[in-house]
Backbone as JSON Lines, residues from 0, in Angstrom:
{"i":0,"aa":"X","n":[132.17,94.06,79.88],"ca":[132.47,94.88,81.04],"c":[132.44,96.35,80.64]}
{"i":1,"aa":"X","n":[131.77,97.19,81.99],"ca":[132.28,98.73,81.04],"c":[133.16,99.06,80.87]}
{"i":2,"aa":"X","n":[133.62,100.21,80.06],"ca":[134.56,100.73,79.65],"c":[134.91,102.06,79.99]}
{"i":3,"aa":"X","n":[133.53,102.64,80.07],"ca":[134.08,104.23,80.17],"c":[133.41,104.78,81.93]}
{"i":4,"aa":"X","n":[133.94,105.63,82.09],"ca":[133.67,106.04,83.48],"c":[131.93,106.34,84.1]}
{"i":5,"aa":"X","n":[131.0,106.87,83.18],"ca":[129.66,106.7,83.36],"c":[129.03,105.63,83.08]}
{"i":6,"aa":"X","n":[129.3,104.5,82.81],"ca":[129.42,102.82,82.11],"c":[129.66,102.27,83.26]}
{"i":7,"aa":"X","n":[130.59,102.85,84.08],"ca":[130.77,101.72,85.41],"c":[130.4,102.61,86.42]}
{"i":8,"aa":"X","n":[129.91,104.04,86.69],"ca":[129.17,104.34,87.63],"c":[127.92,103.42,87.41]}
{"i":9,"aa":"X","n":[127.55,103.55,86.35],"ca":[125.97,102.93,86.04],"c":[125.92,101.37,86.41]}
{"i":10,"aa":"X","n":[127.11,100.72,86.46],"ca":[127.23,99.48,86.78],"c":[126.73,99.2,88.35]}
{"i":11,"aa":"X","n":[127.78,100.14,88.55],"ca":[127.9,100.2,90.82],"c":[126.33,100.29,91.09]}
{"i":12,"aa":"X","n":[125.68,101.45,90.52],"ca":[124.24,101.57,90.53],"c":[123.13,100.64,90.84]}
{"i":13,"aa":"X","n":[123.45,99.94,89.2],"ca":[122.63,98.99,89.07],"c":[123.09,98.01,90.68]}
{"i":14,"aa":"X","n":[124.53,98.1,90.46],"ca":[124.18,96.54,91.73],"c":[123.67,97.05,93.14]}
{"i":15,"aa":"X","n":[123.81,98.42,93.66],"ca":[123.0,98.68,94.79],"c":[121.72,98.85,94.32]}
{"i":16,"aa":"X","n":[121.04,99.18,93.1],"ca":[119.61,98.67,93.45],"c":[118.75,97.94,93.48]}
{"i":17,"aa":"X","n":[119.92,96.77,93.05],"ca":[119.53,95.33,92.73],"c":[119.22,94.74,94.77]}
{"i":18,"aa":"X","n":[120.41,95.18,94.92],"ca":[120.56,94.94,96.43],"c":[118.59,95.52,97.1]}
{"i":19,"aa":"X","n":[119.13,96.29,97.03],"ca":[117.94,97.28,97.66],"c":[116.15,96.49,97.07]}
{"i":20,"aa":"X","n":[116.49,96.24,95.86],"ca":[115.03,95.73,95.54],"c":[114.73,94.04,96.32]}
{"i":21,"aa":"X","n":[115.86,93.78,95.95],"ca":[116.33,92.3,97.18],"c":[115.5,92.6,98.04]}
{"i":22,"aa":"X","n":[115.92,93.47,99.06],"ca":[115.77,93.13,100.45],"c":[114.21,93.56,100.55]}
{"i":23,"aa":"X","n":[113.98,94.88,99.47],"ca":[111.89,95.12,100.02],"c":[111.07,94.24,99.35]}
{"i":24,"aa":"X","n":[111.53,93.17,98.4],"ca":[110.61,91.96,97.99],"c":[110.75,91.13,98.98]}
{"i":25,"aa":"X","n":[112.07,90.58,99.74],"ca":[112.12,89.92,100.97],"c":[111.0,90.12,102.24]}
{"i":26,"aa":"X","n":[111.5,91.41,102.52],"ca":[110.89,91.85,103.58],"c":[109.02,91.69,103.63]}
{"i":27,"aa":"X","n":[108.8,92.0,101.8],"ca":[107.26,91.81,101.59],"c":[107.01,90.41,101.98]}
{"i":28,"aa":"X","n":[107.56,89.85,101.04],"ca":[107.76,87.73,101.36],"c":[107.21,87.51,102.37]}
{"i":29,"aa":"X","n":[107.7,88.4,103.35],"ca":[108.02,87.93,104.83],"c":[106.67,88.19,105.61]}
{"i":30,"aa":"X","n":[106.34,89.25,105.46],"ca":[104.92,89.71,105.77],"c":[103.89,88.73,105.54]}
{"i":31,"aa":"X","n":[103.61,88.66,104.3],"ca":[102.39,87.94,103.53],"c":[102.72,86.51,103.92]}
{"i":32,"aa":"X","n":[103.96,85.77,104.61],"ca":[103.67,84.61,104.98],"c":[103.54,84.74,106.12]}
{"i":33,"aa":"X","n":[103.65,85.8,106.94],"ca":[103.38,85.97,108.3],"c":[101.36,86.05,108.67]}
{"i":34,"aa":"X","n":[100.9,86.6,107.58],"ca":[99.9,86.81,107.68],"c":[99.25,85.46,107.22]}
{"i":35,"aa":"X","n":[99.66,84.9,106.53],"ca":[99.38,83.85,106.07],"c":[99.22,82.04,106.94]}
{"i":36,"aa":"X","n":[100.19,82.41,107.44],"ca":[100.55,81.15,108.7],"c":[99.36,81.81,109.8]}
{"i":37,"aa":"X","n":[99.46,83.02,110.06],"ca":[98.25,83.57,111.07],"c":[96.86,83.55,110.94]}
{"i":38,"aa":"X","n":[96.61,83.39,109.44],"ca":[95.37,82.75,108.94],"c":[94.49,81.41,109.4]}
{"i":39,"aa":"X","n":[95.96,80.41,109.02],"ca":[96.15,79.44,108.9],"c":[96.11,78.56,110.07]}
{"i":40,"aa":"X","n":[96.66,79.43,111.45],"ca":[96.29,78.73,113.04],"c":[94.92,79.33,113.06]}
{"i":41,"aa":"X","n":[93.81,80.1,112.74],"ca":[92.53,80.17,113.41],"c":[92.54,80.8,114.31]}
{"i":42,"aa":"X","n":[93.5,81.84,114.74],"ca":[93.28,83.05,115.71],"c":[93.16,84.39,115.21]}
{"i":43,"aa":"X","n":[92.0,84.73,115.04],"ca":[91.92,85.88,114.66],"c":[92.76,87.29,115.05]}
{"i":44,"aa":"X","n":[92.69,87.1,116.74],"ca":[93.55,88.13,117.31],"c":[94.99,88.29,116.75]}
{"i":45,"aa":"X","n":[95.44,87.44,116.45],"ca":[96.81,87.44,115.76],"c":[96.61,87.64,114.51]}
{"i":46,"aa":"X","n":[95.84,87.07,113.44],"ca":[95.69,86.92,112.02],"c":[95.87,88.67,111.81]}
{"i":47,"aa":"X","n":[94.66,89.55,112.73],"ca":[94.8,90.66,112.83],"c":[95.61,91.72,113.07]}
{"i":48,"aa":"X","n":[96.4,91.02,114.01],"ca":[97.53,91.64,114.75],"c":[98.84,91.52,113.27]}
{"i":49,"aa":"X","n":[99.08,90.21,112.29],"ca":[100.23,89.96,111.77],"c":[99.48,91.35,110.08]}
{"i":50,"aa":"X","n":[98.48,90.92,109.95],"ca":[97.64,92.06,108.86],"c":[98.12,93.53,109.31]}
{"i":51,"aa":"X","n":[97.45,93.77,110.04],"ca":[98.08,95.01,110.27],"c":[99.3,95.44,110.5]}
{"i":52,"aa":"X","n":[100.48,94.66,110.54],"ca":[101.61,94.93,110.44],"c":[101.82,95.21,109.01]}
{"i":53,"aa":"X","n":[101.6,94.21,107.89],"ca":[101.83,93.79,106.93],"c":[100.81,94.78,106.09]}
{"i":54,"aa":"X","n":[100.08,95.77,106.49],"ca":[99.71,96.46,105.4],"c":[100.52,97.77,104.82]}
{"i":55,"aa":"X","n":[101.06,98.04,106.14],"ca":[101.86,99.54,105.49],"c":[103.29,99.13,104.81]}
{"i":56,"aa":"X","n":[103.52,97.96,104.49],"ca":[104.91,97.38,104.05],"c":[104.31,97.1,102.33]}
{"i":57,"aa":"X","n":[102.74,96.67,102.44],"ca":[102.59,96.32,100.94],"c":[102.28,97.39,100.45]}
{"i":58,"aa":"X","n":[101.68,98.83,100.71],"ca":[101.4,99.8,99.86],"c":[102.75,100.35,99.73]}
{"i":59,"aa":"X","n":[103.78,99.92,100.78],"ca":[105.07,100.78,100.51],"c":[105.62,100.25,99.1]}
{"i":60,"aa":"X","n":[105.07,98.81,99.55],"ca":[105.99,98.22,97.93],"c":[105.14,98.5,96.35]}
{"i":61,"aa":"X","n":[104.49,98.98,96.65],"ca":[102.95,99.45,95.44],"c":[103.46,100.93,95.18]}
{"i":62,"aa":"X","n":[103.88,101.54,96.36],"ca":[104.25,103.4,95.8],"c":[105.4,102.89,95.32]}
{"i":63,"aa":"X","n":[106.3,102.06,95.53],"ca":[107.76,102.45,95.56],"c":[108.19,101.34,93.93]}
{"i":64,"aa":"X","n":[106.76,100.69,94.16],"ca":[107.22,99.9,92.26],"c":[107.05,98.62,92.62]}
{"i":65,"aa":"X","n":[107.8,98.38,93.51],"ca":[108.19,96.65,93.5],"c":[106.91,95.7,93.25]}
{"i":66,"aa":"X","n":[105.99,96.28,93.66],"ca":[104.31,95.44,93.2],"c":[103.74,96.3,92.4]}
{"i":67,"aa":"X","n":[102.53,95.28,91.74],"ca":[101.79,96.42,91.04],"c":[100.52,97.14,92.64]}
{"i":68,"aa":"X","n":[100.52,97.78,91.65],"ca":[99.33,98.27,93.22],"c":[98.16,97.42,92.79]}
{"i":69,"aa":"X","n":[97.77,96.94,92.23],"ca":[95.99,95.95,91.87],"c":[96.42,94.77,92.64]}
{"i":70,"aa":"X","n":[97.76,94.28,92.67],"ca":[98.15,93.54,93.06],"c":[97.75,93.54,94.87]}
{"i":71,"aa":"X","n":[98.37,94.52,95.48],"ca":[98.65,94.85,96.77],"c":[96.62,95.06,97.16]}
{"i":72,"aa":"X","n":[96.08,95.59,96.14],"ca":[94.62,95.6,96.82],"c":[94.29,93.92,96.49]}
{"i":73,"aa":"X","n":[94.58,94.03,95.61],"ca":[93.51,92.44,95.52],"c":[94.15,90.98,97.26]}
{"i":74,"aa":"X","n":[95.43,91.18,97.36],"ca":[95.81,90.39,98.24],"c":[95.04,91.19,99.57]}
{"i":75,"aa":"X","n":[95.22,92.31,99.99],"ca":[95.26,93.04,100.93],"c":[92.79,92.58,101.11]}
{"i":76,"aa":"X","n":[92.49,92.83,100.02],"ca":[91.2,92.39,100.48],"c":[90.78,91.31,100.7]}
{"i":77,"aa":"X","n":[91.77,90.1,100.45],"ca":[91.14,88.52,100.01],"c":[91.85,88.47,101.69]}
{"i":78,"aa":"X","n":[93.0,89.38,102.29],"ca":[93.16,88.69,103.4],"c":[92.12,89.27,104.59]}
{"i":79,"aa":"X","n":[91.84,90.55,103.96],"ca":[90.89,91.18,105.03],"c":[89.48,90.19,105.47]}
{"i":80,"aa":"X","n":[89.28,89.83,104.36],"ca":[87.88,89.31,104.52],"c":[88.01,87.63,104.54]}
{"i":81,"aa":"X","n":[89.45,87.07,104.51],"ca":[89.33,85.38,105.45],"c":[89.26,86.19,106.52]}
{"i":82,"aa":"X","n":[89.98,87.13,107.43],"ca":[90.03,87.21,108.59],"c":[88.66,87.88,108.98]}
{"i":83,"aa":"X","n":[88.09,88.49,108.38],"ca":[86.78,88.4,108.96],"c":[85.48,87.85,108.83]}
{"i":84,"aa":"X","n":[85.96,86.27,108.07],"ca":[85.34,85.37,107.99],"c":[85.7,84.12,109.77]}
{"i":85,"aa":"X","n":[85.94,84.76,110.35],"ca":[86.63,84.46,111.1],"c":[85.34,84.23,112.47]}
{"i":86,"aa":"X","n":[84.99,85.8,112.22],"ca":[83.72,85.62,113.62],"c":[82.61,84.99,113.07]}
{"i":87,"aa":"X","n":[82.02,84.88,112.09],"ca":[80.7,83.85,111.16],"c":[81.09,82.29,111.52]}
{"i":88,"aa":"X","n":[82.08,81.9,111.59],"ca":[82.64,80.97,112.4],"c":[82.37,79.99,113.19]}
């Protein structure tokens, strides 16, 4: 346990940004299965509609750390292009 007074500020710290990294890996989670299930019914209009929600949440998590950014392109193009494998169809 800490001991000294900058030892347990640094403690409190750590657990709100533990909190905080929680909830924007969640929130990403949440996206990419949203887009994912929207894939997955064969409506493009939606597949499109849940993508574009879900893109400004994954570069947020690419500036802000929580992903790598190669990461956030490589998903972000493999979903672009099922969904516009969509009208070849």
């Amino acid at each position: 346990m800490a001991k000294t007074k900058s030892a347990k500020k640094q403690a409190r710290q750590a657990v709100h940004r533990q909190a905080l990294n929680r909830m924007q890996l969640s929130r990403l989670r949440t996206h990419m299965k949203k887009v994912e299930a929207a894939i997955a019914s064969g409506n493009k209009a939606e597949a499109q509609e849940a993508f574009v929600a879900a893109q400004p949440v994954l570069m947020r998590a690419a500036t802000k750390g929580y992903i790598h950014r190669n990461t956030v392109a490589r998903k972000l193009s493999r979903y672009s292009a099922r969904i516009k494998s969509f009208s070849k169809s």
